[in-house]
C-alpha positions in Angstrom: -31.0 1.4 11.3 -28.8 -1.9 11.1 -25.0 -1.7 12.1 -22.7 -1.6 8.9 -21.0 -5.7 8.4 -17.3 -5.8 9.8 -14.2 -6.3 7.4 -13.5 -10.2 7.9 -9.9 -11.0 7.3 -10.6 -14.3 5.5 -13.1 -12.6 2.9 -10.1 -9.8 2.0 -9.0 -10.4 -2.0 -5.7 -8.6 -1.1 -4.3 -7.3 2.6 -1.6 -5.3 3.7 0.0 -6.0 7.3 2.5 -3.7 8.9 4.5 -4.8 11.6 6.2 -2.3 13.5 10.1 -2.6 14.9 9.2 -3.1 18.6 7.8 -6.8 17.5 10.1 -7.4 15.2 13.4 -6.9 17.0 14.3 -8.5 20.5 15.5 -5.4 22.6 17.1 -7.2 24.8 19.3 -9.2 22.0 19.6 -6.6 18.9 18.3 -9.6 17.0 15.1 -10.4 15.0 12.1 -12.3 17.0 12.7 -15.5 15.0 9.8 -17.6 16.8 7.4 -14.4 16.5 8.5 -13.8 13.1 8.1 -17.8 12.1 4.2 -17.7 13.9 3.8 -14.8 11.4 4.8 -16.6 8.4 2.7 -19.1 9.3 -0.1 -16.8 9.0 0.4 -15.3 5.8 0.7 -18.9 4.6 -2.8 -19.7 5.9 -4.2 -17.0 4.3 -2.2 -17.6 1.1 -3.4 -21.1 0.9 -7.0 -19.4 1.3 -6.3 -17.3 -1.8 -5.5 -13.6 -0.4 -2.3 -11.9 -1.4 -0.3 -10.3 1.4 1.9 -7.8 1.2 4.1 -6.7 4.7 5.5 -3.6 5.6 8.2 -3.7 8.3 10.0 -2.0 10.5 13.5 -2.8 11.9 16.2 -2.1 10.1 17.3 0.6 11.8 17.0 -0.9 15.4 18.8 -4.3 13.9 22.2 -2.1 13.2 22.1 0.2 16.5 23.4 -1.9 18.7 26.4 -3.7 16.5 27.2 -0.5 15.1 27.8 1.2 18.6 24.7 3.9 17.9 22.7 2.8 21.0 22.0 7.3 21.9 18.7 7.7 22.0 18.9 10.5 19.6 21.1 9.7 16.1 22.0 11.7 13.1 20.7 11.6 10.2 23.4 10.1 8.6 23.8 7.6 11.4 20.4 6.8 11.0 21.3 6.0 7.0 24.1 3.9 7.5 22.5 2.4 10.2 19.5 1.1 7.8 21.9 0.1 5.3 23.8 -2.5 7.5 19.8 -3.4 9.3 18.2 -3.5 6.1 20.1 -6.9 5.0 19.3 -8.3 8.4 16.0 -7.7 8.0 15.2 -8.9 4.6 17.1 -11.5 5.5 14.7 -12.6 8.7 11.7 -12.1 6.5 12.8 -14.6 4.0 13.6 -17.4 6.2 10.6 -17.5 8.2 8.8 -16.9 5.0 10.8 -20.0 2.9 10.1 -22.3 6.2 6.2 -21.9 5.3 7.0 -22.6 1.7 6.7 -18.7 0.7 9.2 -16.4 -1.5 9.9 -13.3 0.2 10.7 -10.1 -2.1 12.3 -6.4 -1.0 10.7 -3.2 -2.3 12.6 -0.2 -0.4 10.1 2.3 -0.8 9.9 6.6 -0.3 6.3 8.3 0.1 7.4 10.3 -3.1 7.3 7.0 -4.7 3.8 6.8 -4.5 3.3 10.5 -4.9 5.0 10.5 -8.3 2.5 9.1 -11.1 5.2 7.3 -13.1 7.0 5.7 -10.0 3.8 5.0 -8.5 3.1 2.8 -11.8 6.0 1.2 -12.0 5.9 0.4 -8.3 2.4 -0.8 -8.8 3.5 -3.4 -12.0 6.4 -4.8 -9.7 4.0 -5.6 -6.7 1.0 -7.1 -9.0 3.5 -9.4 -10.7 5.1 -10.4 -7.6 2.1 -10.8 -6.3 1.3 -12.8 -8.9 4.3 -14.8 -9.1 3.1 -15.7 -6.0 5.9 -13.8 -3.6 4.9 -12.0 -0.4 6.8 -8.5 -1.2 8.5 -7.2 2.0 8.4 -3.4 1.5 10.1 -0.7 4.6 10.9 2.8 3.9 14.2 3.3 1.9 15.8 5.1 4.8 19.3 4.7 3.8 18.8 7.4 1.1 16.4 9.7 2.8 17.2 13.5 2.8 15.0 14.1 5.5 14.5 13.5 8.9 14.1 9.5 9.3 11.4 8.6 11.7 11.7 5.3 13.7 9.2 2.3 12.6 6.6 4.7 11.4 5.9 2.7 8.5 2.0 3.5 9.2 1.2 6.0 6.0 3.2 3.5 3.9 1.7 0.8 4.7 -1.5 2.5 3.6 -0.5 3.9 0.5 1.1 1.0 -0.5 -2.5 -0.8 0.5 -3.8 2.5 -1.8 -1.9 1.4 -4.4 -2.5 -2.0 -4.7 -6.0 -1.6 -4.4 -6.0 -3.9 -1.2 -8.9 -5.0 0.4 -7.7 -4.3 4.4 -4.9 -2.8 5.9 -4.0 -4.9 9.4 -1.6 -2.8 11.5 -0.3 -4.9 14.4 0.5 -2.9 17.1 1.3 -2.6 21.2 -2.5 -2.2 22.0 -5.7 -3.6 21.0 -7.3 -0.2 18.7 -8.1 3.0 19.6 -9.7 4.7 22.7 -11.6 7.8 23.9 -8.5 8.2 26.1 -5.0 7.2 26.7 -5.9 3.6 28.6 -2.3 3.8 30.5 -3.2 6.9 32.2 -6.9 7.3 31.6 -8.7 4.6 33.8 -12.3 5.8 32.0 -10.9 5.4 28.2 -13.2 3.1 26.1 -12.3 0.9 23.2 -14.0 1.5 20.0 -14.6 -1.6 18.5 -15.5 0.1 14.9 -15.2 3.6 13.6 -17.4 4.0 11.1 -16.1 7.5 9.9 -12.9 9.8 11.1 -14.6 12.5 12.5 -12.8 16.2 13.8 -13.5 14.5 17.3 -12.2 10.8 16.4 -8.9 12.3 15.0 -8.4 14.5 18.3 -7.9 10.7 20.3 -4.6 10.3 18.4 -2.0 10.2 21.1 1.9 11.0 21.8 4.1 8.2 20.5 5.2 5.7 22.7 8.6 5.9 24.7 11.0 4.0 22.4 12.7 3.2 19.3 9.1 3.0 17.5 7.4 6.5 16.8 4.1 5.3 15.5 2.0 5.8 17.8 -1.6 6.5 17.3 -1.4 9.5 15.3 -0.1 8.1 12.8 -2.4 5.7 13.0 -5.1 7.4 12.0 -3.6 9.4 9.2 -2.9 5.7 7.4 -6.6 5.3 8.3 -7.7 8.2 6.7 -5.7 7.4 3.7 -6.7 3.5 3.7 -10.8 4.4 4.1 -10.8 7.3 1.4 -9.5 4.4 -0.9 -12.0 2.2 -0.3 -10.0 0.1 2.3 -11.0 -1.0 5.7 -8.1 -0.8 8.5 -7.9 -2.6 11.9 -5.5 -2.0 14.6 -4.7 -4.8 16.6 -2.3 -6.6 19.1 0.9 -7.7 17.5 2.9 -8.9 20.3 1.5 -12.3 21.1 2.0 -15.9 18.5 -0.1 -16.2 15.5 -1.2 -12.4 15.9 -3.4 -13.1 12.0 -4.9 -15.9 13.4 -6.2 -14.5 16.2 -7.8 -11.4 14.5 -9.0 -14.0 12.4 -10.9 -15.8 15.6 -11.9 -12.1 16.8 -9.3 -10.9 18.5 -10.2 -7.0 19.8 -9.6 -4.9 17.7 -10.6 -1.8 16.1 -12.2 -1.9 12.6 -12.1 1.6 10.6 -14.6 1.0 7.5 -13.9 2.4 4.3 -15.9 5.7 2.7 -18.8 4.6 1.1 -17.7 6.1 -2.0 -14.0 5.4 -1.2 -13.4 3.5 -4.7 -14.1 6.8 -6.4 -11.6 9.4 -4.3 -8.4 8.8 -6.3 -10.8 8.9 -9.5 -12.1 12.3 -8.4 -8.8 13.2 -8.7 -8.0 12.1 -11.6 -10.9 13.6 -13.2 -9.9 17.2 -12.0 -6.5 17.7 -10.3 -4.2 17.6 -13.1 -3.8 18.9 -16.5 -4.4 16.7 -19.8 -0.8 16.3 -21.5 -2.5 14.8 -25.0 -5.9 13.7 -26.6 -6.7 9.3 -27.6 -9.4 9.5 -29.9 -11.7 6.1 -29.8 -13.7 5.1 -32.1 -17.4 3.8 -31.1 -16.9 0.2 -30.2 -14.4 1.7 -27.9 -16.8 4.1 -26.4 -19.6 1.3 -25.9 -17.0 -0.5 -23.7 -15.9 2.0 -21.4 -19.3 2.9 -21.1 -19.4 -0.9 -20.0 -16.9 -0.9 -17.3 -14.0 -1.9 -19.8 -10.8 -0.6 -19.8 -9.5 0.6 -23.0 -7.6 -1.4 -25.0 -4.9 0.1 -27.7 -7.4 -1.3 -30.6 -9.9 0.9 -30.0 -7.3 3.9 -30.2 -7.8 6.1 -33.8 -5.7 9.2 -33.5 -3.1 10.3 -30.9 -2.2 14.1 -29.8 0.3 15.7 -27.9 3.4 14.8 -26.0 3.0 12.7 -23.2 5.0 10.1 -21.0 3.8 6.8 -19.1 1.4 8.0 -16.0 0.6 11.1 -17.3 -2.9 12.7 -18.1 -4.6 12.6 -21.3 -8.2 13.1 -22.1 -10.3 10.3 -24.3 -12.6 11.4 -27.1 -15.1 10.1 -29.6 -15.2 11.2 -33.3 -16.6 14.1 -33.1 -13.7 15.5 -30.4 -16.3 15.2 -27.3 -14.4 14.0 -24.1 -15.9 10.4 -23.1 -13.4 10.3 -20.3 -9.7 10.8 -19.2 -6.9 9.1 -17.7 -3.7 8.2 -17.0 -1.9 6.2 -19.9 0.1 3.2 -19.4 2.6 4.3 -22.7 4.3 7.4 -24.0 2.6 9.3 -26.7 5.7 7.3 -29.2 4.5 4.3 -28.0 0.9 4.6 -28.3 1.3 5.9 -31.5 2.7 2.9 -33.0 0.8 -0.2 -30.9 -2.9 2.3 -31.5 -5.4 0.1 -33.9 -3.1 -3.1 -32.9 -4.7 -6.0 -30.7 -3.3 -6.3 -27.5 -1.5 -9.8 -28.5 1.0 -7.6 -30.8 2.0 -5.1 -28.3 5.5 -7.2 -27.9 6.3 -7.8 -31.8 5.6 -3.6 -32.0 7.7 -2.4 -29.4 9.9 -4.9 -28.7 8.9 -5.3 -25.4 5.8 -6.4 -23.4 3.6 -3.5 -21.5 0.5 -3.3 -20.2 -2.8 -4.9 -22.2 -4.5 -1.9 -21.8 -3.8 2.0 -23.0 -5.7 3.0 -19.9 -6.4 0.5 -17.1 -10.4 1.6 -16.0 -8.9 1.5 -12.3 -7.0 4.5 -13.9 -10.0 6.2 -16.3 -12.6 8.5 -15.0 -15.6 8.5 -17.4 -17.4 12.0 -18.0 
């Protein structure tokens, strides 16, 4: 049996890269790692110029605003932690976009909460900002919007983010550059036996059980965490390496095979979140299509408002509705992309008209097919 192909950054369409705030704040200074953060850039640029869109999710504000704000206890409350990441957050964006404008690059800030890609309608909306940024050609900066959280804050773990964010986007690898060089059987700083596994084809009971304590430190990733973002990256169909983020150029050298540790994505990763489209929720209103519209999802298509007939129910943007033919069987459901007031007046309208209906410009489609589930 051959040995499954490893992810190669340069082939990725799309990656995410989280950076942790142990490499991107000086300890010693309170201060960004300008250089670091400027042989970084540099990076992204490469791969730009080489067509991928990046999208970064750092760490740091927290641990920019400790020390000017007098909050250097290793333990702080919570809503020292929050003012704390209000006064960091600035220096941090800041840091990104000048190392990002030296390289030619536009740096953009998403503060984002895991309920905001939990909730279907904030998910979408987060999803439209990043694809036209992307598109725009920006490199979104996204970091947990700690200075509003009502919960505990945890420091730098930015690791499930960074992989429902690469979820969400439908990104092709999630990089997370880290203190070591991927995962091992053992703890190597105490463990002098522990091997490095250079791919993990599949989180097994007995892979998950190697996650680790977090580090001593501001940062609280660790490799726990670790491997829930991988479990959340693979079941979407994205691969996920960990690997040193300390030294220059840290894309560059994964890029010339730097060790690492590749997780590979489920073989039938693509079609998890559809699965759960297709039975986790309840439909919230009915599109009926009429056949030419049928014929193209069957096709891979998504579908397009023309090919909408009739409209039932009472639904909002994101939610649930079920698709039908003429004769009221279900072809497939979905999430729509317009309220049921919307859809009612663009349905039968080309996609080109959209604007002159509503007065404003949505989404081509009714229901992207990365968002339909045929039955």
């Amino acid at each position: 049996m051959t040995s499954p192909a490893l992810p190669e950054l340069k082939a990725a369409r799309r990656v995410v890269v989280k950076i942790g705030s142990a490499l991107v704040v000086d300890p010693e200074q309170a201060a960004p790692r300008t250089a670091w953060l400027d042989s970084v850039a540099r990076d992204i640029a490469a791969l730009r110029a080489n067509g991928t869109d990046v999208i970064v999710v750092s760490s740091g504000a927290i641990a920019l605003a400790r020390h000017s704000l007098g909050l250097t206890r290793p333990t702080l409350r919570l809503e020292e932690k929050q003012a704390a990441a209000s006064v960091g957050q600035i220096r941090l964006a800041q840091a990104w976009a000048d190392a990002l404008s030296t390289h030619g690059l536009v740096a953009a800030q998403l503060l984002l909460t895991p309920g905001d890609t939990e909730d279907r309608r904030r998910y979408l909306n987060a999803r439209a900002t990043l694809d036209t940024l992307l598109g725009l050609g920006c490199v979104p900066v996204i970091n947990e919007n700690d200075a509003i959280a009502t919960t505990e804050i945890r420091f730098g773990d930015n690791d499930r983010l960074a992989a429902r964010v690469a979820e969400m986007t439908g990104a092709d690898q999630l990089v997370l550059l880290s203190d070591i060089d991927g995962l091992y059987t053992a703890d190597p700083r105490t463990d002098p036996d522990a091997r490095h596994l250079p791919v993990i084809a599949a989180l097994t009971d007995e892979i998950e059980a190697m996650g680790g304590a977090p580090p001593p430190g501001y940062s609280s990733g660790g490799m726990r965490t670790k491997l829930m973002a991988a479990r959340i990256a693979t079941q979407a169909g994205c691969a996920m390496a960990i690997t040193i983020g300390k030294d220059m150029r840290p894309l560059a050298r994964l890029l010339d095979g730097a060790r690492c540790s590749w997780f590979l994505p489920a073989p039938d990763g693509r079609s998890a979140r559809k699965r759960w489209i297709a039975g986790g929720l309840t439909p919230a209103g009915r599109l009926g299509i009429d056949e030419g519209a049928c014929q193209a999802l069957a096709a891979g298509s998504s579908l397009l408002p023309a090919g909408v007939q009739t409209i039932t129910g009472t639904f909002d943007r994101g939610d649930l509705v079920l698709v039908t033919d003429r004769d009221g069987r279900e072809v497939a459901r979905g999430l729509s992309a317009y309220s049921a007031a919307d859809a009612r007046q663009i349905a039968g309208h080309r996609s080109d008209d959209i604007e002159g209906l509503l007065g404003w410009r949505g989404r081509d489609e009714m229901i992207h097919r990365d968002d339909l589930v045929l039955r």
